[in-house]
C-alpha positions, 0 to 999 in steps of 0.5 A: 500500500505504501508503495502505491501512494509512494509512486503516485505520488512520484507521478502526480509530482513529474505530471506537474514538472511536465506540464510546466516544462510544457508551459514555458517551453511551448504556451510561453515561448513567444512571451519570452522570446519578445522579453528577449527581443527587449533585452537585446534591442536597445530604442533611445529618442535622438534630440532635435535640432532646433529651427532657425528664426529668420526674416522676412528675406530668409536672413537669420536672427536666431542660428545654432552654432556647431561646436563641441562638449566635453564629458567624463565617464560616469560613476567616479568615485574617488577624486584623485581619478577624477582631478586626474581627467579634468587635469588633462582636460585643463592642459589641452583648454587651459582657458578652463576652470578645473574645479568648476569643472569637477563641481560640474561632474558631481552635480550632474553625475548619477547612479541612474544615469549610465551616459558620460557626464557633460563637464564642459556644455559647449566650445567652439568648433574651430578651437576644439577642431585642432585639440580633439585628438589629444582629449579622444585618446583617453577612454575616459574622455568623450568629445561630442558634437553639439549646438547651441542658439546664437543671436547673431544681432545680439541685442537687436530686435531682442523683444520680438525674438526673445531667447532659449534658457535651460528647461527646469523640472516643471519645464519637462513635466509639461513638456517631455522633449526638453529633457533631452534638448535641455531648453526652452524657449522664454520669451518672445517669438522663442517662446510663441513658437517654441513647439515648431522651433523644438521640433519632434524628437526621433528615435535610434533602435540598435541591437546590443549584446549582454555587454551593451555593445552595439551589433546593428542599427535596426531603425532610425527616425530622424528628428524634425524641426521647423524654422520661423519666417518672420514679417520683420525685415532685417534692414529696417529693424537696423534703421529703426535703431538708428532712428531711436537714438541716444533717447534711453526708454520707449517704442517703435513700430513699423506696420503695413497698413494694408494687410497689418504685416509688422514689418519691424518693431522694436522696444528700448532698451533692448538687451543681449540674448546670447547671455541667457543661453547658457546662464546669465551672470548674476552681475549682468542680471542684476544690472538689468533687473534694477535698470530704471528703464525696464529694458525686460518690460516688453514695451510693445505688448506688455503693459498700458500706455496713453494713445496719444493724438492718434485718438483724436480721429476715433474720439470725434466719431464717437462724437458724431455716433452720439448725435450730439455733435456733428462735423460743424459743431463748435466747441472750445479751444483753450489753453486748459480745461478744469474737472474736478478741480484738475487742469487738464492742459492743452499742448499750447496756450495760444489758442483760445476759440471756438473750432470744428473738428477739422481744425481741432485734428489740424491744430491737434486741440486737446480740449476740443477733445476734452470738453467733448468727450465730457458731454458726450460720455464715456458709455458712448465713447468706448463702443467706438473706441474699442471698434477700432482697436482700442484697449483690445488685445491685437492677438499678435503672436507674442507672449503676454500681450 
């Protein structure tokens, strides 16, 4: 009897090895063989470049420039090894500063990351050329190709082009991409764009073998981006510079007025973009921040100034609108006019009569405006003006009009 339950069990116990073996060698076969197929396919996303930003006759206001980073192995434990590449580094560019260079490795190095560490982000392409060889022959050594956004102008048109600055945590939460080309457009047309100008990420799948050796390449997609023509034209923008002179703060803007092409715009003080690429010093930015004539303060767009006579015209046909004036009622030109125990003054004191519309625009009479305005209203006035463009947003493609 022992016996009989001895070997049924032993057969209960190779049914079960057998069906397993069944399972994992058949049923499952084509479940591991695409783990496997994972494991020795290696898919990596390949960074776009991004697009150039150009004028209205393809010339380049925003380019990238070719040139060269610097990275050490990851995973480098001791310092004497370390100080040991950066010094070698140091002799080939002895412009470098070795110990921002290794505080540069240890900030970014990390256990997750299994790529070289980027220690120097660019230099430029005609110095490294010459110097390559003498960093490449060290295995610890990587010299890569890369780019970065130059503002050939520098400080011209500064508000409408805006700049590219370093893609932080929430940057790439928001927006994936930027975690492999690391910045982001921060104003202006950089920032308005920046989803045709980062452009579409592509991909790399290569077979690799157990050591992460690359065998084949088994599919490439390149990335795409897209370049920016602008209305600006280059030449006037020059001129409007010229045109601006030595006065410190205000606007300038360029319209064609039969289809309401901006042909060039620009708002003083400008400032230099290419320093906001790679960081801006905190000297300089401390200049600018504190600088009273707000050279951030995007004049065109973003804030609120008087119109200026050029609301004449629109306030008298308001005017004619409310049926309490028409084109031949008179009213007073003076040399100020009183409300609430405030002047408001006219642009000169010599003229003192009753005037039409005509004259009032001819002689640009600021209290005809006044004193008509006050009877009319400004329920009856702001229809109008607003059909005309005032105090509404222009939908014009820059950020935080």
């Amino acid at each position: 009897m022992r016996i009989k339950i001895a070997f049924t069990l032993l057969a209960l116990m190779w049914a079960l090895l057998l069906t397993r073996v069944y399972y994992l060698s058949i049923k499952s076969n084509k479940y591991y063989e695409q783990i496997a197929e994972q494991n020795s396919i290696k898919s990596e996303r390949i960074a776009p470049v991004r697009g150039q930003i150009l004028d209205r006759n393809l010339q380049p206001l925003a380019v990238n420039d070719l040139g060269f980073s610097i990275n050490v192995k990851p995973h480098i434990k001791k310092d004497a090894e370390l100080n040991s590449y950066i010094e070698h580094i140091v002799s080939v560019f002895p412009e470098l500063n070795a110990t921002q260079l290794a505080k540069n490795y240890r900030r970014l190095d990390s256990p997750y990351h299994q790529d070289f560490v980027p220690v120097v982000e660019f230099l430029d392409y005609n110095k490294t050329l010459t110097r390559y060889a003498q960093l490449e022959l060290n295995d610890a050594i990587s010299v890569r190709a890369t780019s970065k956004r130059l503002y050939p102008y520098g400080d011209l048109a500064s508000h409408i082009i805006g700049y590219i600055g370093r893609a932080n945590l929430k940057d790439i939460e928001e927006n994936p991409t930027t975690k492999l080309t690391n910045y982001i457009g921060r104003a202006g047309i950089e920032r308005f764009y920046n989803d045709d100008l980062q452009g579409i990420p592509g991909q790399r799948r290569t077979r690799v073998t157990a050591l992460n050796q690359r065998v084949e390449l088994v599919e490439q997609i390149n990335p795409s981006s897209s370049d920016v023509i602008l209305s600006i034209d280059l030449e006037l923008q020059k001129y409007l510079l010229e045109a601006f002179g030595e006065q410190r703060a205000g606007a300038i803007v360029v319209m064609n007025a039969k289809n309401g092409e901006i042909l060039a715009a620009a708002s003083f003080p400008e400032y230099d973009l290419n320093p906001f690429v790679l960081g801006i010093p905190q000297k300089e930015w401390d200049e600018l921040i504190n600088d009273i004539d707000h050279p951030f303060t995007n004049k065109l767009v973003n804030a609120l100034y008087p119109p200026g006579s050029v609301i004449k015209m629109t306030m008298g046909m308001a005017f004619f609108n409310s049926n309490l004036f028409d084109a031949y009622s008179p009213i007073l030109c003076d040399a100020y006019f009183e409300l609430g125990g405030r002047k408001f003054r006219n642009w000169t004191d010599k003229i003192n009569y009753d005037m039409t519309i005509v004259e009032a625009i001819k002689t640009s009479c600021d209290t005809y405006f006044y004193r008509g305005a006050y009877h009319v209203g400004i329920d009856r006035i702001t229809p109008v003006l607003e059909r005309y463009g005032f105090g509404v947003r222009t939908g014009i493609d820059l950020p935080n009009e």
